[in-house]
C-alpha positions in Angstrom: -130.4 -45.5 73.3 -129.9 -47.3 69.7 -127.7 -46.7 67.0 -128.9 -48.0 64.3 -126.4 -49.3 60.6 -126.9 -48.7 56.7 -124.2 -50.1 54.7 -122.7 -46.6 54.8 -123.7 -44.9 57.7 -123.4 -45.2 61.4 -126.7 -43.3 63.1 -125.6 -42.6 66.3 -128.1 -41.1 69.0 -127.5 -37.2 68.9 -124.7 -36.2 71.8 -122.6 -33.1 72.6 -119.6 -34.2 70.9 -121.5 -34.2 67.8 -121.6 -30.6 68.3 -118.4 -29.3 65.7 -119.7 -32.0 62.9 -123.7 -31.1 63.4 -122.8 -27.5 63.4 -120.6 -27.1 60.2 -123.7 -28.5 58.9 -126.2 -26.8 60.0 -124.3 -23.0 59.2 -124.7 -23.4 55.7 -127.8 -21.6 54.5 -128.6 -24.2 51.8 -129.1 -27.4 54.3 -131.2 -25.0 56.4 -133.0 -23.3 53.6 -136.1 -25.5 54.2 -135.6 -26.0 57.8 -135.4 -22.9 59.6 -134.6 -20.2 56.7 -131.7 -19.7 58.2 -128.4 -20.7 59.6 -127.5 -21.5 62.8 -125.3 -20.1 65.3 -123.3 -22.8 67.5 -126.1 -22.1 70.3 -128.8 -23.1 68.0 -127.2 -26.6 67.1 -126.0 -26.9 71.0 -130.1 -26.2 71.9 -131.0 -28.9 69.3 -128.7 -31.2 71.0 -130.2 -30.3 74.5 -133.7 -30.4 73.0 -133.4 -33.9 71.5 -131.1 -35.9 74.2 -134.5 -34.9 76.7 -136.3 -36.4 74.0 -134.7 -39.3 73.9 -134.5 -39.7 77.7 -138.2 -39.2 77.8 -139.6 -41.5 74.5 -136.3 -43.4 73.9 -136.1 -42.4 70.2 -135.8 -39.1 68.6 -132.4 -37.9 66.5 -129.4 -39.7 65.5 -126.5 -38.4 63.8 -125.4 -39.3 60.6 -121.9 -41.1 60.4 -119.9 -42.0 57.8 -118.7 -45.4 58.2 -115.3 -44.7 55.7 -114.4 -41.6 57.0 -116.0 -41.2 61.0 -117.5 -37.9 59.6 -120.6 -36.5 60.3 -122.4 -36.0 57.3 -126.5 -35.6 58.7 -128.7 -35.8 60.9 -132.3 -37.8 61.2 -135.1 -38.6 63.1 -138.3 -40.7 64.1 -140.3 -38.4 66.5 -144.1 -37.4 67.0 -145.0 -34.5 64.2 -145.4 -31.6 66.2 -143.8 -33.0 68.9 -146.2 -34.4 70.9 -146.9 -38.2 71.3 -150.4 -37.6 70.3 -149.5 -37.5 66.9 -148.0 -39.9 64.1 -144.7 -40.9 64.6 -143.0 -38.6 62.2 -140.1 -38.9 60.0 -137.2 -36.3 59.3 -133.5 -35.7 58.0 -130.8 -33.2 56.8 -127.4 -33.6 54.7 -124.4 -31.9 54.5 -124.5 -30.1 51.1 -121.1 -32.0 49.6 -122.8 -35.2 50.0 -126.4 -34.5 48.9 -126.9 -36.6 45.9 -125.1 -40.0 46.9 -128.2 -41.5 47.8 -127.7 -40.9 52.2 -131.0 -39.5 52.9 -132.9 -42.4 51.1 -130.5 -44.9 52.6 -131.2 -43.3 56.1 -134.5 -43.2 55.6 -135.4 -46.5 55.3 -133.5 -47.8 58.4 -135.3 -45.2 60.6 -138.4 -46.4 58.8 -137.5 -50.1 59.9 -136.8 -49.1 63.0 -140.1 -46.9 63.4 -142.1 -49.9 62.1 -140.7 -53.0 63.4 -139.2 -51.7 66.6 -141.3 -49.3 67.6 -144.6 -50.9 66.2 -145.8 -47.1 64.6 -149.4 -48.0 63.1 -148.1 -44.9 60.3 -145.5 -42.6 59.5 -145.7 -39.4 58.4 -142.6 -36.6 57.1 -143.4 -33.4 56.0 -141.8 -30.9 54.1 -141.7 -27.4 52.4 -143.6 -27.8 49.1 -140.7 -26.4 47.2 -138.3 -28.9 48.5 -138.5 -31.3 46.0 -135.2 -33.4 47.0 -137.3 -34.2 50.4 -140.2 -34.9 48.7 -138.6 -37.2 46.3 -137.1 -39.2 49.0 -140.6 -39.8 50.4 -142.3 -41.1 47.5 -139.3 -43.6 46.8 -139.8 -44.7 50.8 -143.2 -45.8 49.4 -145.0 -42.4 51.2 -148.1 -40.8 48.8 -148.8 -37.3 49.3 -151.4 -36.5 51.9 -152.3 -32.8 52.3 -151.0 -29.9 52.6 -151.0 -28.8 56.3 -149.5 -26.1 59.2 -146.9 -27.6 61.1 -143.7 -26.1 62.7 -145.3 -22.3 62.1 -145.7 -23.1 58.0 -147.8 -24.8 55.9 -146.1 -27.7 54.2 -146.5 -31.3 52.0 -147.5 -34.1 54.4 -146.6 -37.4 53.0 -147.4 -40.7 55.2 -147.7 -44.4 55.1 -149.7 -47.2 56.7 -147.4 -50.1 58.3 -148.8 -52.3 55.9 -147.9 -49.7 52.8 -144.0 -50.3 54.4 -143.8 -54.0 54.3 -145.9 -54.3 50.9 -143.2 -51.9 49.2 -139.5 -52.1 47.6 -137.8 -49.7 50.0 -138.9 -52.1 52.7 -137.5 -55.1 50.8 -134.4 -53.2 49.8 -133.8 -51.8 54.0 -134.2 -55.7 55.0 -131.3 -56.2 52.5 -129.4 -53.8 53.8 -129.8 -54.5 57.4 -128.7 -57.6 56.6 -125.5 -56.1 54.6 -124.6 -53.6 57.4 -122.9 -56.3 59.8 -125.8 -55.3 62.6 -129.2 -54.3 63.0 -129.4 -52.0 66.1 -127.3 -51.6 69.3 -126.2 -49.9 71.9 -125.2 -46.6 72.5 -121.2 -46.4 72.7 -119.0 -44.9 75.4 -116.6 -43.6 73.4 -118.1 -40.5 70.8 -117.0 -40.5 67.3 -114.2 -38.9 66.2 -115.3 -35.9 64.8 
């Protein structure tokens, strides 16, 4: 498994003693307002975390954890998976933020290390993320990763916005310019899963 660096985050691969972090996240109704509709319970976030460690046992990517390098707190969660979950479709990208650091520029900086990762690791041909057409912070992170609006289609039991990207759209565009900067900045490109979790 592959934890991946920004210059302010630390995405580790999602584990059980992400649980309390991912959790105080994912109860408030404003992060999941897009999402689900509706906050979690503890189970919800401890099925997630079942869900997506099989995934990553199975495909060897799926969702990390957002960790904030300066303080070791979790602050998101994001991911490079199939849409629909199923590897007949377009790698897809996703992510969520805790609501007190919305704003600071995470999302976009996450994004285009998974992108990076999706791209040059993982050789994806294109890259997909989709979103509610309301949500126009999400949306706005996808057209600054270089990602035009496709259509709108039914995935995850709605219909949403369906942005994507050719590999070749990535490396022609700034965001791909700025995440080889930062990969560069962030001490490490990828790596091994630690032992030892994070501390909260």
């Amino acid at each position: 498994m592959t934890i991946l660096l920004t210059p302010r985050l630390r995405l580790e691969p999602m584990a059980d003693s992400h649980l309390d972090g991912l959790f105080e996240m994912n109860r408030d109704p404003e992060v999941m307002r897009y999402i689900t509709g509706k906050p979690d319970t503890r189970e919800d976030t401890q099925l997630m975390i079942d869900r997506v460690k099989a995934r990553w046992a199975e495909w060897g990517y799926s969702w990390w954890t957002f960790i904030e390098r300066d303080s070791g707190l979790i602050v998101g969660a994001g991911c490079v998976q199939h849409i629909g979950r199923d590897r007949a479709n377009p790698h897809e990208l996703g992510w969520r933020l805790r609501r007190d650091r919305w704003d600071r520029g995470y999302a976009s900086e996450a994004a285009r290390r998974m992108t990076a990762f999706a791209i040059d690791e993982l050789r994806a041909p294109q890259l997909v993320a989709f979103c509610d057409p309301d949500n126009a912070g999400s949306a706005h992170v996808m057209t600054k990763l270089g990602m035009r609006f496709r259509a709108i289609e039914h995935w995850y039991d709605f219909d949403g916005a369906l942005y994507g990207m050719t590999a070749e759209e990535w490396r022609a565009s700034p965001a791909s310019r700025q995440a080889a900067d930062e990969i560069a900045a962030s001490g490490s490109g990828a790596g091994a899963a630690p032992q030892s979790p994070p501390t909260k």
